[in-house]
C-alpha positions as CSV (number, residue, x, y, z in Angstrom):
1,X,-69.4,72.9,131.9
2,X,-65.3,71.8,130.8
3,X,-62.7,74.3,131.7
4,X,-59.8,71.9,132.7
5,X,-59.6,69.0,130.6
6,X,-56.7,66.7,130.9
7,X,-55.1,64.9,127.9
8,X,-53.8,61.7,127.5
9,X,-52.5,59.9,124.4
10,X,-50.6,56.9,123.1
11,X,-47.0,57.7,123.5
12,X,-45.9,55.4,120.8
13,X,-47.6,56.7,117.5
14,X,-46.3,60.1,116.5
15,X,-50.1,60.8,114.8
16,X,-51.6,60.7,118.5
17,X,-48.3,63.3,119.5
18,X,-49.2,65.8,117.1
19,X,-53.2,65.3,117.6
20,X,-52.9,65.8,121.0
21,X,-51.2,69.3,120.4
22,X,-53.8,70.3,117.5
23,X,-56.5,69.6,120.5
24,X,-54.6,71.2,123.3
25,X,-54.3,75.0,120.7
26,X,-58.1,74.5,119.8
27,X,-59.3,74.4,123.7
28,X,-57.0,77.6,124.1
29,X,-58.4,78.8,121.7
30,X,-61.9,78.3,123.3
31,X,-60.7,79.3,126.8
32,X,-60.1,76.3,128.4
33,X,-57.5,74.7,130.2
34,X,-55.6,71.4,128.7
35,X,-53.4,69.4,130.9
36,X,-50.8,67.2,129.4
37,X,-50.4,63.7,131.3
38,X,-46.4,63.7,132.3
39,X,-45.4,61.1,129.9
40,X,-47.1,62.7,127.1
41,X,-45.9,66.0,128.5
42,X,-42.1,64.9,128.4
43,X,-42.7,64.1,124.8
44,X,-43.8,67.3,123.6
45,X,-40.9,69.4,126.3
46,X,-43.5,70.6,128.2
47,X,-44.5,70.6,131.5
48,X,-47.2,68.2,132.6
49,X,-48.8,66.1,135.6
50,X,-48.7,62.0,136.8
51,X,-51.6,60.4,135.3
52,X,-52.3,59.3,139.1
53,X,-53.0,63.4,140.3
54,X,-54.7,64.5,136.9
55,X,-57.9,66.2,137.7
56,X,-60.8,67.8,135.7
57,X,-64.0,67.8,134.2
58,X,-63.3,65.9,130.8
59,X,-60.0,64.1,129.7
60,X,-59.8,63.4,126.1
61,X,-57.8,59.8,125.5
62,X,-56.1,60.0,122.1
63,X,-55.4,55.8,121.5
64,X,-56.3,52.1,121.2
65,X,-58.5,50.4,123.7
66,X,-55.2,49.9,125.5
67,X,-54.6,53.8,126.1
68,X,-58.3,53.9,127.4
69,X,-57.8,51.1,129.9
70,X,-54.6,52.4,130.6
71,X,-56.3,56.0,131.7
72,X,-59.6,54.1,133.6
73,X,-57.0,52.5,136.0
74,X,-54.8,55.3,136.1
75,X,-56.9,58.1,136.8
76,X,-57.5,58.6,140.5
77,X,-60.4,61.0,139.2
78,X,-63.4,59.8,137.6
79,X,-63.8,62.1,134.9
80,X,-65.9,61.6,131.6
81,X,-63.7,60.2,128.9
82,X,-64.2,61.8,125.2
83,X,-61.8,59.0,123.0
84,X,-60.1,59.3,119.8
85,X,-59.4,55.8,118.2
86,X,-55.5,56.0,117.2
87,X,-55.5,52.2,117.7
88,X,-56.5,48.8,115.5
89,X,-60.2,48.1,117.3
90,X,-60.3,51.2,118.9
91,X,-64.1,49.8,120.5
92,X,-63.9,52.2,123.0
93,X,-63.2,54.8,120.6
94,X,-66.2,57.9,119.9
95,X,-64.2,60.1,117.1
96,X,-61.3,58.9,114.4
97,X,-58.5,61.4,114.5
98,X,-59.3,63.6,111.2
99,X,-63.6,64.3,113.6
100,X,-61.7,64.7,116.5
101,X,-62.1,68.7,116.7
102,X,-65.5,68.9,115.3
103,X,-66.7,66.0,117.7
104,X,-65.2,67.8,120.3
105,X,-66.7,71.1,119.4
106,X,-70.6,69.1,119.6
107,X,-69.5,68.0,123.0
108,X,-67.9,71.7,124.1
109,X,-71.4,72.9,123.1
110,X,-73.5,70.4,125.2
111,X,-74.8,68.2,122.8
112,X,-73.4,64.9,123.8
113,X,-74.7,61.8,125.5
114,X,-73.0,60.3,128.6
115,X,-72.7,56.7,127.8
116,X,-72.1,55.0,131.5
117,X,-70.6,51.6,131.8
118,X,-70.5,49.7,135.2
119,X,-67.6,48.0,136.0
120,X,-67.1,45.2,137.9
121,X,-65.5,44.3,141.3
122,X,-64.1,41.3,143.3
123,X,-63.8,40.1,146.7
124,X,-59.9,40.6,146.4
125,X,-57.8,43.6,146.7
126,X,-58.0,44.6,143.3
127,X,-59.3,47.8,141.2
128,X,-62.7,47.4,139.3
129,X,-62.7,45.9,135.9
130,X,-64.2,47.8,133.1
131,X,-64.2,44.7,130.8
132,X,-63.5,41.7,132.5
133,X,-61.9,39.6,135.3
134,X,-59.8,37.0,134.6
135,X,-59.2,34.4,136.7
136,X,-56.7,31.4,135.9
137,X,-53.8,29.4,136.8
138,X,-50.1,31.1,136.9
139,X,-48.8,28.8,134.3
140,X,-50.0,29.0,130.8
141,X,-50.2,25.2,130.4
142,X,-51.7,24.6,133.3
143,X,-55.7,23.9,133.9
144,X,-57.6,24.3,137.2
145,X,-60.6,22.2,138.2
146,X,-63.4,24.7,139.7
147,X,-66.8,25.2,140.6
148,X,-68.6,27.7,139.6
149,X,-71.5,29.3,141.2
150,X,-74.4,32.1,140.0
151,X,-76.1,33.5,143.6
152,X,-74.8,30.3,145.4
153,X,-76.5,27.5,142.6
154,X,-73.7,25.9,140.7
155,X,-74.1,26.2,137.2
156,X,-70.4,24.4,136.3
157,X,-68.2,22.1,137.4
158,X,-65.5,21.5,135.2
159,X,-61.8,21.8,134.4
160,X,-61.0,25.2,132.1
161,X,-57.5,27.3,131.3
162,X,-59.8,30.3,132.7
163,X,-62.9,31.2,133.7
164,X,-63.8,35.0,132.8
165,X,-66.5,37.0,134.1
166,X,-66.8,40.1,131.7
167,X,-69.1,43.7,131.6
168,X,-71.6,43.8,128.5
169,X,-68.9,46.2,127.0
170,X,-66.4,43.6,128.0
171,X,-68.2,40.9,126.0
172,X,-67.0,42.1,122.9
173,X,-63.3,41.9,123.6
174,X,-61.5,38.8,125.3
175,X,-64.7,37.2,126.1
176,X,-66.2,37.3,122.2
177,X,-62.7,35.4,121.6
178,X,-63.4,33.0,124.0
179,X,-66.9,32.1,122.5
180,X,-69.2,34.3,124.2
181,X,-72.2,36.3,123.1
182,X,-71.9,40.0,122.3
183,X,-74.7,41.8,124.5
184,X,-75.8,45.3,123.8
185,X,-74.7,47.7,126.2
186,X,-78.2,48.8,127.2
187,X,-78.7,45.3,128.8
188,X,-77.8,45.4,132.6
189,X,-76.6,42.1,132.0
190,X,-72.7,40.8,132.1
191,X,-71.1,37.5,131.1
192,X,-69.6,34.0,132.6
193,X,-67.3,32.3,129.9
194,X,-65.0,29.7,130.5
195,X,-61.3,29.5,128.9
196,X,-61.3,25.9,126.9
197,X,-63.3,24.1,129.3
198,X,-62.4,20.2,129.0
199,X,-66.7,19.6,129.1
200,X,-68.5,21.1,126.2
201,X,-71.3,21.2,129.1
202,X,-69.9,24.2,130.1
203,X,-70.8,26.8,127.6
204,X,-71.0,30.7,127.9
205,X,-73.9,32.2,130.6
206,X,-75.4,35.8,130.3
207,X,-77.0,36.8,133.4
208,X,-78.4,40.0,135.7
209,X,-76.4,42.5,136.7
210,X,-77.6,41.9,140.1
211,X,-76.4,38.5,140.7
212,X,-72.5,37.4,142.6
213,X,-70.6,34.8,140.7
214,X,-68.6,32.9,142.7
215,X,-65.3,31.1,141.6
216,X,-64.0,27.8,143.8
217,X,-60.9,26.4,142.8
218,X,-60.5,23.0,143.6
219,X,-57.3,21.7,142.4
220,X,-53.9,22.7,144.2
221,X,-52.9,25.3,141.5
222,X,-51.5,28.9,142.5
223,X,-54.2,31.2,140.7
224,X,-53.8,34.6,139.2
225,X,-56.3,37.3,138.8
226,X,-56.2,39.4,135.8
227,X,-58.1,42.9,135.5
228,X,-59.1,43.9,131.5
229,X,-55.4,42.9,131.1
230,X,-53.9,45.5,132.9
231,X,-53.7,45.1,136.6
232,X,-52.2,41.5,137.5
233,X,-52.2,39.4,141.0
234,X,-51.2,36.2,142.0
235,X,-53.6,35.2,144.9
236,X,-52.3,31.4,145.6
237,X,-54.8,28.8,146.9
238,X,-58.0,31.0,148.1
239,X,-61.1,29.7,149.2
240,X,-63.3,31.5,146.1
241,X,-63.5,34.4,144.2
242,X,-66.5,36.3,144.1
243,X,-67.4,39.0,141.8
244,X,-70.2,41.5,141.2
245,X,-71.5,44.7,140.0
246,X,-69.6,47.5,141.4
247,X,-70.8,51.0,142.4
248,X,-68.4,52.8,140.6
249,X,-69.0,53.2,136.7
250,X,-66.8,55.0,133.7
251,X,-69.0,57.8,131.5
252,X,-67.9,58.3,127.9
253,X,-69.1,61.5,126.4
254,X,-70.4,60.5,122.7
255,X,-72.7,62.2,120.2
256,X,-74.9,59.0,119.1
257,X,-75.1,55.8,120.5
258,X,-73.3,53.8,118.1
259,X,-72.4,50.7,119.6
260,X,-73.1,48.5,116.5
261,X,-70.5,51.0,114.4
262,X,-67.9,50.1,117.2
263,X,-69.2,46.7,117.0
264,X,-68.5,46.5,113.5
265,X,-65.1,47.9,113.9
266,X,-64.2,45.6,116.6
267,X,-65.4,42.3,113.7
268,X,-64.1,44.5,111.0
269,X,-67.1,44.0,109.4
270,X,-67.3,46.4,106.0
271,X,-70.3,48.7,105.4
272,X,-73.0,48.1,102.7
273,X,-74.3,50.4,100.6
């Protein structure tokens, strides 16, 4: 089922360095093919490939949420992710470093579960977000007056820093600090939040997968789009900004569904015996 399985890992922590070797001698040692992304690669002194032209049929992410991110938007192929937390939160993460080879062993063996998480996608030129799209003024201090619509009804009308429209996996991260709701991953359901809204009329809406949320700015301010943090544009004075569920969706390979564990991690909350 895996022969070539790429391998990307935070380049900053020397722990993620010498896991990512560790994995690469076990799957030779099973057979397979591992594939060093080129900045790891140039770490190590061995050769390796652009993050962009990786291809295979798992790549194991060694990192924080930020390395994950960093290898859903840099990946041209969409390959099943098996993660290693090597970061703070690490809510994206399946395996800490010292269950990394066993986990991986489960998975090897075909008992995993694909965990798929749709992303989310915009009317603008932009990749799909896994977590969330930001949408805001260019200048920190600045707000923007906007309207904002769910299936063409307006549900808000207000002035915010922000207005963020994040995944149910996304509501745990920026949108959780903005005062949103966690929702469980198995709801098809994603989240509309504003960014310090000057009305406390506008609070935080959970709503269908199925619906477009449309963004109208309606103040002269030059707005930038953000996409989970990583992929910025400024757009200037558009009409709207619409966003929806896209087709496209990211598979983790995991052995449980253990979203409340990740949860906890993510409000490091401490377990009770």
């Amino acid at each position: 089922m895996f022969k070539n399985i790429a391998i990307i890992a935070r380049p900053d922590l020397k722990e993620s360095l010498e896991l990512a070797v560790r994995i690469a001698d076990f799957l030779r040692e099973k057979g397979l093919k591992p594939v060093f992304e080129a900045e790891l690669a140039s770490l190590l002194g061995v050769e390796g490939i652009p993050l962009r032209r990786m291809e295979g049929d798992m790549a194991v992410v060694i990192g924080g949420d930020g390395t994950v991110l960093r290898a859903v938007h840099g990946l041209c192929c969409r390959m099943p992710l098996f993660t290693v937390n090597m970061g703070r939160v690490g809510f994206f993460g399946e395996a800490s470093p010292s269950k990394a080879i066993s986990i991986l062993q489960e998975i090897l063996e075909g008992r995993f579960i694909q965990d798929s998480c749709f992303m989310l996608t915009t009317n603008l030129e932009l990749p799909n977000a896994l977590n969330e799209v930001h949408i805001g003024t260019e200048a920190s201090q600045q707000m923007v007056d906007v309207a904002v619509f769910i299936d063409g009804v307006l549900i808000a009308h207000d002035r915010v820093d922000a207005i963020l429209v994040a995944t149910s996996r996304g509501s745990s991260a920026y949108a959780l600090s903005a005062g949103a709701n966690v929702v469980d991953p198995r709801l098809d359901a994603f989240v509309v939040a504003p960014i310090c809204p000057l009305s406390r009329n506008f609070i935080p809406h959970v709503v269908p997968s199925d619906v477009e949320v449309t963004v109208k700015p309606e103040s002269p301010a030059e707005l930038i789009v953000l996409i989970d943090g990583q992929i910025r544009k400024k757009i200037g004075r558009v009409g709207e900004v619409k966003v929806r569920k896209a087709e496209e969706s990211i598979v983790f390979l995991r052995t449980s569904q253990n979203f409340y564990e990740r949860l906890k991690r993510r409000l490091r909350i401490s377990s009770v015996d």
